[in-house]
Every structure is written in structure tokens, then in C-alpha cells.
N, C-alpha and C positions, 0 to 999 in steps of 0.2 A: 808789839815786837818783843818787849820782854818776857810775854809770857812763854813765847817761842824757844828764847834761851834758855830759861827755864826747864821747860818741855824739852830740850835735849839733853842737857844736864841730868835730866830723871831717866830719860831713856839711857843714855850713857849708862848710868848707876846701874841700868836694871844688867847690864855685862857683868856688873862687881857682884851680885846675888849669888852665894853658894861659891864665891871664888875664894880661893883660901892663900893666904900670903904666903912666901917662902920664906923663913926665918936664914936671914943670910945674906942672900942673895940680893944683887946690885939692880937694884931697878935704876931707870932711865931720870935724869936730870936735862933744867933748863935753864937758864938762865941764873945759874948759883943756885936755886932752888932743885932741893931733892926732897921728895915725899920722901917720909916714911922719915926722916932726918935733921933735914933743914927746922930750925925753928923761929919762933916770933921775933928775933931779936935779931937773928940773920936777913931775913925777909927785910924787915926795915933798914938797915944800915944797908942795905943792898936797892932798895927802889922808893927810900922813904915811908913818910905818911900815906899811907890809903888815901884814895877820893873816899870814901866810907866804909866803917865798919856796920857790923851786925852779930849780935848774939842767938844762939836758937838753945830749945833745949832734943837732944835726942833718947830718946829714953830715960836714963839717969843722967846721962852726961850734958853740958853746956859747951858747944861749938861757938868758934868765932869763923867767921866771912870777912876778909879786906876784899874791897874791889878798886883797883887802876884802869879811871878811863882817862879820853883826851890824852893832856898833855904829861900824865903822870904815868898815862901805861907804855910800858916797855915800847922803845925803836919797834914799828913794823907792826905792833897791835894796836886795834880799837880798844882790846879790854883785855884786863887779866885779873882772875878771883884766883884768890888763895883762903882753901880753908885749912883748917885748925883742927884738933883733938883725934887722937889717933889711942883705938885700944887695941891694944895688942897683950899676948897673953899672960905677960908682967903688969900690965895695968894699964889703966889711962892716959896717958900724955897730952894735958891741952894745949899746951905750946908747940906740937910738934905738925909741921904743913904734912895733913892726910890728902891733899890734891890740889892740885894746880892748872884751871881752866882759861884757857888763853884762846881769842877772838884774832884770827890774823885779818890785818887789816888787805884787799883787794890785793892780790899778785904777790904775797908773798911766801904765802906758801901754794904748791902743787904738788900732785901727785910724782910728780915727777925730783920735785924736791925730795919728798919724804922717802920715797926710794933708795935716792943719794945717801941721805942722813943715816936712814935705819932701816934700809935692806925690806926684804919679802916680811910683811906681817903673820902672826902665829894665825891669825884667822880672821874672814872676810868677809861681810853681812853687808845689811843695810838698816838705816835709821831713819824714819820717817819717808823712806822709799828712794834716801842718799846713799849712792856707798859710804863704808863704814872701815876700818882696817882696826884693829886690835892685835897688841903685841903684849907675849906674856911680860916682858919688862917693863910695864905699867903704863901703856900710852895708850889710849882710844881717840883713831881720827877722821870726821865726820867732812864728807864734802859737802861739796854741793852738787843741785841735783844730775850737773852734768859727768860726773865724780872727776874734774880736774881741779880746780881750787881747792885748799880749805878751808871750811867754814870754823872747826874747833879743832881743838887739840888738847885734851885733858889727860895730865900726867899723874900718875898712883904708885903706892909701893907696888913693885912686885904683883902679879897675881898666875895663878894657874889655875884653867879652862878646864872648866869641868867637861867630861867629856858628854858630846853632842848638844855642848851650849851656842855652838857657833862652827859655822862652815869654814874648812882651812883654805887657807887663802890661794888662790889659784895663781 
């Protein structure tokens, strides 16, 4: 099962390849957490200690991972990963949340929610043969396969869709 999360998380990613941030511009927040802003010290005094951290290294740079499951993840999630180190074209920032991957737990979010919250997405695909919705103000969100639940909801600065990376949302 984890490799599945995993396996979406990577597919997700593969949206963010060749997408270029907008310096400026207000991407989408959750939960007090905003990519591209929020940092280490916000995250914690807002949801605590992680169930667990993790280090990686990405090419030069060294990434942190919290993850909140059970009783520590957010009202309404099974899980919520926040990761770390953000470069942008002033530098590196490893304290700064580059994403924010949250699991809703069964009925709480729909398609129908998301609608409400954030209107027609910039563009509309599928993931693993789910629908998928992607909005240029940084959210990618994955159903399930009947595309009414959803399964993830992964928040990012900012991005803009290069063009015929993805079908606009009908």
C-alpha cells in the first residue's frame, strides 16, 4: 500500500516537470500551511511533532519529509506529508514547505466539495486511469477511480502548465 502512495506522489511530480513557478503569485494554502512560504517552525507550532521525519538528498541539496498519521494527522486526514527545501532563483531554502501531500480520510472530500472550495480546474487528466484535476495555483487532486471521492490532494507554489502538458478541464 505504501508503495501506491508513493507511486502517486511520483506521478503527481511528473505534472511539476518543465512547470515554472510565478515569482509573486499567491498560490493555494491549507491548513496554515502555504508552499512556497510556510516554514519549519510554522508547521510545528501549528500541528506539532511529526509521527516521523526523513532526510533525502536531491541532487546537491538535502530535503526533510514530516509525515502526520492517526491521531497526529490533521481533523478529516488519514495522513499529511510535508516536505521541505525549496530553490528558487535566490537560492535554496531548506526550511521552506515545497509541498504539502494530504490523504483525506473516506467522505471528506468530493468532487463536489472541491468545486465549492476552488471552482473549475486549469486542467484535467488522469492518474493511474483516476481522474486527476490540476490548478495553476498549485493543487493537484487525484480521485478515485469512480472520480467522486478524493484520494490526495497535493499543494505546491504556484505553477504554470506548459502548454499541451495536460487537457483543460472540461
Amino acid at each position: 500500500m505504501r508503495w501506491l502512495a508513493h507511486a502517486r506522489v511520483g506521478l503527481l511530480a511528473l505534472f511539476l516537470i518543465g512547470a515554472a513557478s510565478v515569482p509573486g503569485a499567491q498560490a493555494l494554502e491549507w491548513g496554515m500551511i502555504d508552499p512556497g512560504r510556510s516554514t519549519m517552525d510554522e508547521v510545528r507550532r501549528h500541528y506539532g511533532e511529526p509521527t516521523s521525519t526523513s532526510t533525502e538528498k536531491e541532487e546537491s541539496y538535502t530535503t526533510t519529509r514530516w509525515v502526520y498519521e492517526g491521531d497526529k494527522a490533521p481533523s478529516g486526514m488519514t495522513r499529511m506529508v510535508v516536505d521541505f527545501g525549496l530553490l528558487e532563483p535566490g537560492g535554496y531554502r531548506p526550511q521552506v514547505v515545497r509541498s504539502l501531500l494530504l490523504h483525506p480520510k473516506p467522505g471528506a472530500f468530493n468532487r463536489s466539495v472541491v468545486m465549492q472550495g476552488w471552482g473549475m480546474p486549469t486542467a484535467a487528466g488522469a492518474q493511474s486511469g483516476s481522474p486527476a484535476y490540476m490548478y495553476e495555483e498549485g493543487l493537484f487532486i487525484s480521485f478515485d477511480p469512480d472520480g467522486w471521492e478524493v484520494s490526495s490532494m497535493l499543494f505546491t507554489p504556484r505553477q504554470k502548465i506548459p502548454p499541451g502538458q495536460a487537457e483543460p478541464a472540461k
